[in-house]
C-alpha positions as CSV (number, residue, x, y, z in Angstrom):
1,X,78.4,105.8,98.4
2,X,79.5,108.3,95.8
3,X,82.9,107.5,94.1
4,X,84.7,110.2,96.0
5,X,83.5,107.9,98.9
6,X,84.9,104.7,97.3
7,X,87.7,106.2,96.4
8,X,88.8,107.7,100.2
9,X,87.5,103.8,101.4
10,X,89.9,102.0,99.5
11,X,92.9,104.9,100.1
12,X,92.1,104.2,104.1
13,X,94.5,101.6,104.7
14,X,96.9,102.7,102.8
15,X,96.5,106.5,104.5
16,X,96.4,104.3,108.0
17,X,100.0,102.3,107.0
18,X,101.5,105.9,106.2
19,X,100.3,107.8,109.2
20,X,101.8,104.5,111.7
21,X,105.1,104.4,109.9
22,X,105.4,108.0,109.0
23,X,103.4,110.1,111.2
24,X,103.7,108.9,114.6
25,X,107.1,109.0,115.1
26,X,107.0,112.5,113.3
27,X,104.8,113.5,116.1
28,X,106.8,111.8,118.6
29,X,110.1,113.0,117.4
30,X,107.9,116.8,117.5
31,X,106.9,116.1,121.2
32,X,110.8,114.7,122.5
33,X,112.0,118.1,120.8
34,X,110.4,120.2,123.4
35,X,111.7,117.9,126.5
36,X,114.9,117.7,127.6
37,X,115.1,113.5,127.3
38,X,119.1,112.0,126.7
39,X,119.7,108.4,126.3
40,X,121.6,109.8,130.2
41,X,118.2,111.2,131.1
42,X,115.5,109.4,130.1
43,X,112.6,111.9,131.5
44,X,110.7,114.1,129.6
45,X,111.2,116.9,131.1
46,X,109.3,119.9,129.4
47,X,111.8,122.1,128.1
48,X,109.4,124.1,125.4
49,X,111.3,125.9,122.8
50,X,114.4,125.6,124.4
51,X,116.4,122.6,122.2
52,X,115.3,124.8,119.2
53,X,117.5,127.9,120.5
54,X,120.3,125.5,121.6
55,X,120.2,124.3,117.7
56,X,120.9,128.3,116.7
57,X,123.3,128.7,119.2
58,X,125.0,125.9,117.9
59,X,128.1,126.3,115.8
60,X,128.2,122.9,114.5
61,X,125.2,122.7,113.7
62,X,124.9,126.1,111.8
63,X,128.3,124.9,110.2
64,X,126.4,121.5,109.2
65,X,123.6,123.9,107.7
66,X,125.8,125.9,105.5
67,X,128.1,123.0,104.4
68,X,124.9,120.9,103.6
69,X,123.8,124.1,101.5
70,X,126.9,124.2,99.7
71,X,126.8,119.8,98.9
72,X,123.4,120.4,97.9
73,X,124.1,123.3,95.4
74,X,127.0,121.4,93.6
75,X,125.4,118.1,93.4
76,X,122.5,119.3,92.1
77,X,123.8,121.8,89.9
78,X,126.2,119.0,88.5
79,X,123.7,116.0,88.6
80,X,121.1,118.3,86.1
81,X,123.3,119.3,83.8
82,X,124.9,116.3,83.4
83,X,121.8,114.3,83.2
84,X,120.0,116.8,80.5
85,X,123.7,115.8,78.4
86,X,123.1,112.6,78.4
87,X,119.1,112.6,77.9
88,X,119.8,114.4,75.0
89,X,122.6,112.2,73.7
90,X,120.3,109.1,74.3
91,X,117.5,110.5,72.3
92,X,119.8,110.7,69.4
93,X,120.0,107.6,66.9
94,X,123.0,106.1,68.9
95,X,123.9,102.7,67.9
96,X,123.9,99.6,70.6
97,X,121.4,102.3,72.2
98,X,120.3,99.1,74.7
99,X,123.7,99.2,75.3
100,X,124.5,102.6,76.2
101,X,121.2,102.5,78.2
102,X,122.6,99.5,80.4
103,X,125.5,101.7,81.4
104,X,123.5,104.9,82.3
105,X,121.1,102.5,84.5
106,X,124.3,100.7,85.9
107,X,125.0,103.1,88.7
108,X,121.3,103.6,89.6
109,X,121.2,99.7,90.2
110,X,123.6,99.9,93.4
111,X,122.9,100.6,96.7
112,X,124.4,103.4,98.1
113,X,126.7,101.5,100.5
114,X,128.0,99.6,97.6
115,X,128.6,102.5,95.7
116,X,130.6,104.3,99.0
117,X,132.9,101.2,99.2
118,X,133.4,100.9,95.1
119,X,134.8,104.2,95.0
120,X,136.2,104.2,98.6
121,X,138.6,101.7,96.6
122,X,139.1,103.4,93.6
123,X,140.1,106.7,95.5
124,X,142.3,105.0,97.8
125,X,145.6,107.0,98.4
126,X,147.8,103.7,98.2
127,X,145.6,100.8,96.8
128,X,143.1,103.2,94.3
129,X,143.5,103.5,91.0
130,X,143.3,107.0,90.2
131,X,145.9,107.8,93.0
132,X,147.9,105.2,90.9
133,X,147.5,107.8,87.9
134,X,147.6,110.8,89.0
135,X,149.7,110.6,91.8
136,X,149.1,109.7,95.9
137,X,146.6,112.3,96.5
138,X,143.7,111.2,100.0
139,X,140.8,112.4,98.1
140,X,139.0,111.8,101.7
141,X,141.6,112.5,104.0
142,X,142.6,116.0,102.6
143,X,140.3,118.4,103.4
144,X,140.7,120.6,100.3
145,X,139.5,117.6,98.1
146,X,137.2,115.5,100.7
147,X,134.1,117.4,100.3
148,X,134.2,118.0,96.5
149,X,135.3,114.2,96.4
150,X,132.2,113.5,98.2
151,X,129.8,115.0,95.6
152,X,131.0,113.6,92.9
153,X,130.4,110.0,94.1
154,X,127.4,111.3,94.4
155,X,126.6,113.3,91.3
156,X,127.7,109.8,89.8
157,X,125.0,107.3,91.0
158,X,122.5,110.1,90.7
159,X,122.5,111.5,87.7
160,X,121.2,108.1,85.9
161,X,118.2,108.4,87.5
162,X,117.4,111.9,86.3
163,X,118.3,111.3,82.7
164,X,115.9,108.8,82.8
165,X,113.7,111.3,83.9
166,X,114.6,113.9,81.7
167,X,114.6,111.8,78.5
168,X,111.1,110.5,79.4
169,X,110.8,114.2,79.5
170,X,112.2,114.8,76.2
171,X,110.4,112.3,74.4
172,X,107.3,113.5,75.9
173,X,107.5,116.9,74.3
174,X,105.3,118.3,71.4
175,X,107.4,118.0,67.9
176,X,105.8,121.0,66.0
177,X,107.3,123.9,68.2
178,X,110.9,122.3,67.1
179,X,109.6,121.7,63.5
180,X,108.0,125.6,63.7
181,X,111.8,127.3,64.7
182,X,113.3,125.2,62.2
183,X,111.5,126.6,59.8
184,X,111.8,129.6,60.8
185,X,115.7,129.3,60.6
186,X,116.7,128.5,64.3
187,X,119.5,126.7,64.9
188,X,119.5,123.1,66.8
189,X,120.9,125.7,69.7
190,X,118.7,127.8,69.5
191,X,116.0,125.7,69.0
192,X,116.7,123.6,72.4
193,X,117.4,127.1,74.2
194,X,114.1,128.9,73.1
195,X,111.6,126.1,72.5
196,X,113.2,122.5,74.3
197,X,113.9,124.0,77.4
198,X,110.9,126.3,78.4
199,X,108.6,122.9,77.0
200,X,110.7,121.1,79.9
201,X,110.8,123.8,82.6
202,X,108.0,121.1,84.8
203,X,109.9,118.3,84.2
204,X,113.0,119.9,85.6
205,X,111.6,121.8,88.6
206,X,110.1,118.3,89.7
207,X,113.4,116.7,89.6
208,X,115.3,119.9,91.2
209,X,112.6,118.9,93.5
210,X,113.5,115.0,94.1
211,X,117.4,115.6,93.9
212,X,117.7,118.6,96.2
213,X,115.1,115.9,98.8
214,X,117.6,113.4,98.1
215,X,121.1,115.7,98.8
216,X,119.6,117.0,101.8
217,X,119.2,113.5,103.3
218,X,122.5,112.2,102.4
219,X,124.3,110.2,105.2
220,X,124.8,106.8,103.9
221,X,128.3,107.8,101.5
222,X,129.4,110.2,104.6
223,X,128.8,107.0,106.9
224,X,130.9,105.1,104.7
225,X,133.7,107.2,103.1
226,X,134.7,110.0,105.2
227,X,132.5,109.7,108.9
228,X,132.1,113.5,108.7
229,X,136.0,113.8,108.2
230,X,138.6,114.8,108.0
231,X,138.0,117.1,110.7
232,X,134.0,118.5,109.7
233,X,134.9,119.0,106.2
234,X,132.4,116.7,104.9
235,X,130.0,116.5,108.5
236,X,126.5,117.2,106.5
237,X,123.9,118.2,108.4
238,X,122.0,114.9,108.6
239,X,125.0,112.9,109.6
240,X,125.7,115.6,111.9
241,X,122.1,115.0,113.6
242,X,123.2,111.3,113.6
243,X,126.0,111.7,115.6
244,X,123.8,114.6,118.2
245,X,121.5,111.4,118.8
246,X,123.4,108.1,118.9
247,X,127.0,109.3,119.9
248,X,126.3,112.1,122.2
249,X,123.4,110.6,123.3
250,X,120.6,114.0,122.7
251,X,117.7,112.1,121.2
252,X,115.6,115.7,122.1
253,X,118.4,117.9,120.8
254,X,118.4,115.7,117.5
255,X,115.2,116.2,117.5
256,X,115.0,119.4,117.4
257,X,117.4,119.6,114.7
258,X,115.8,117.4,112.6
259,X,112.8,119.3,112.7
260,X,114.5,122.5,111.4
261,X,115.9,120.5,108.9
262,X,112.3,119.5,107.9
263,X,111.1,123.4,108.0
264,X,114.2,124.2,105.6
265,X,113.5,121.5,103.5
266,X,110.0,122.3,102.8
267,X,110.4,125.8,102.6
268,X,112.6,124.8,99.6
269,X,109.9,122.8,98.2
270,X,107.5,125.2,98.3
271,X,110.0,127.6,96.4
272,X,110.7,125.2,93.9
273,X,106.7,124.4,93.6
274,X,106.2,128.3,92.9
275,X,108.5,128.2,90.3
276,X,106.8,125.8,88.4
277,X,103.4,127.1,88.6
278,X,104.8,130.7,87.8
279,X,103.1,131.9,84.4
């Protein structure tokens, strides 16, 4: 046995773990999608493709898609820039750096449904203390503020983990292209514009890769701070697919749904994976 042979012997059970607790109900989820089986109706009846043109037909559903689009694009958008701040203010000789790393971890550290009911608190239109200071606004109730509320819960428990990632990043990079522009008169600006960023083009694509994963799937924070409220300001498409399966009772319409999701999602990824092999 060769060592390509040892090596696919000892990933077996591993690969066999994955494709039970991954793959089969993928495949089961792929097969209810073309029946027409409710928690009302439990019969698969084969349908085909017809839960997938329901989906399209659906306004809910397309209105899930296109506020899910929007979440993604301002919590990712905010969550990198943010992050590639702090990253670079970390790499600077900070004093109490442990110190300042301890509170750029903190939020990383809590479970999402700890950090929904932490700022479900804070935002609180009688009890919070931000309504306290800047007047009784219902940052979850009003649906001019719910959805932008929304993200930046969000952007704030994940943007320690990617400027951990991007200052790994940063201290991975190559110190004579800096050294080079220096002395050929760059600026610090333009030095991080023309030689820092390009040198951390892969490191960002991979975690414009993770984050825009990680948005796509949220549900926990909708479950806990707004339930897809008020009204469907803030009903994201994978609480929305939630409430298709377990409220109204449509396990093959869910299905169905999530699977499109799944086709978006990867046809993002693969995007996002062209990007970074481009040049």
């Amino acid at each position: 046995m060769g060592q390509r042979g040892v090596a696919w012997f000892l990933a077996l059970p591993g690969l066999a773990v994955l494709g039970g607790v991954v793959g089969l109900p993928l495949l089961y989820a792929l097969f209810l999608s073309l029946t027409g089986y409710s928690f009302l109706r439990p019969s698969y009846d084969w349908v085909g493709p017809a839960r997938y043109q329901e989906a399209f037909r659906d306004p809910y559903f397309l209105h899930a898609l296109g506020l899910t689009a929007l979440y993604v694009a301002v919590t990712v958008g905010l969550t990198l820039v943010l992050a590639l701040i702090l990253a670079v203010l970390l790499q600077q000789n900070l004093p109490w750096k442990g110190f300042h790393y301890f509170v750029v971890s903190l939020p990383m550290l809590i479970a999402p449904v700890g950090v929904g009911l932490i700022w479900k608190m804070i935002l609180h239109p009688e009890l919070g203390i931000l309504s306290y200071l800047f007047g009784k606004v219902d940052f979850f109730g009003d649906a001019r503020y719910a959805l932008f509320s929304l993200a930046l819960v969000d952007v704030w428990q994940q943007v320690s983990f990617a400027a951990l990632v991007l200052l790994a990043g940063l201290r991975s990079l190559p110190k004579e292209p800096l050294e080079a522009a220096y002395v050929d008169g760059a600026t610090p600006w333009q030095a991080f514009l023309r030689v820092t960023l390009p040198l951390l083009r892969p490191v960002l694509v991979v975690l414009l890769i993770l984050q825009t994963l990680a948005e796509v799937r949220t549900y926990d924070l909708v479950y806990v701070l707004t339930r897809g409220g008020p009204g469907s300001a803030t009903d994201l498409v994978s609480y929305y697919i939630y409430r298709k399966a377990f409220l109204g009772l449509d396990l093959s319409g869910a299905s169905a749904m999530g699977y499109l999701l799944l086709l978006l999602t990867l046809a993002l990824v693969a995007a996002y994976y062209r990007l970074l092999t481009r040049g």
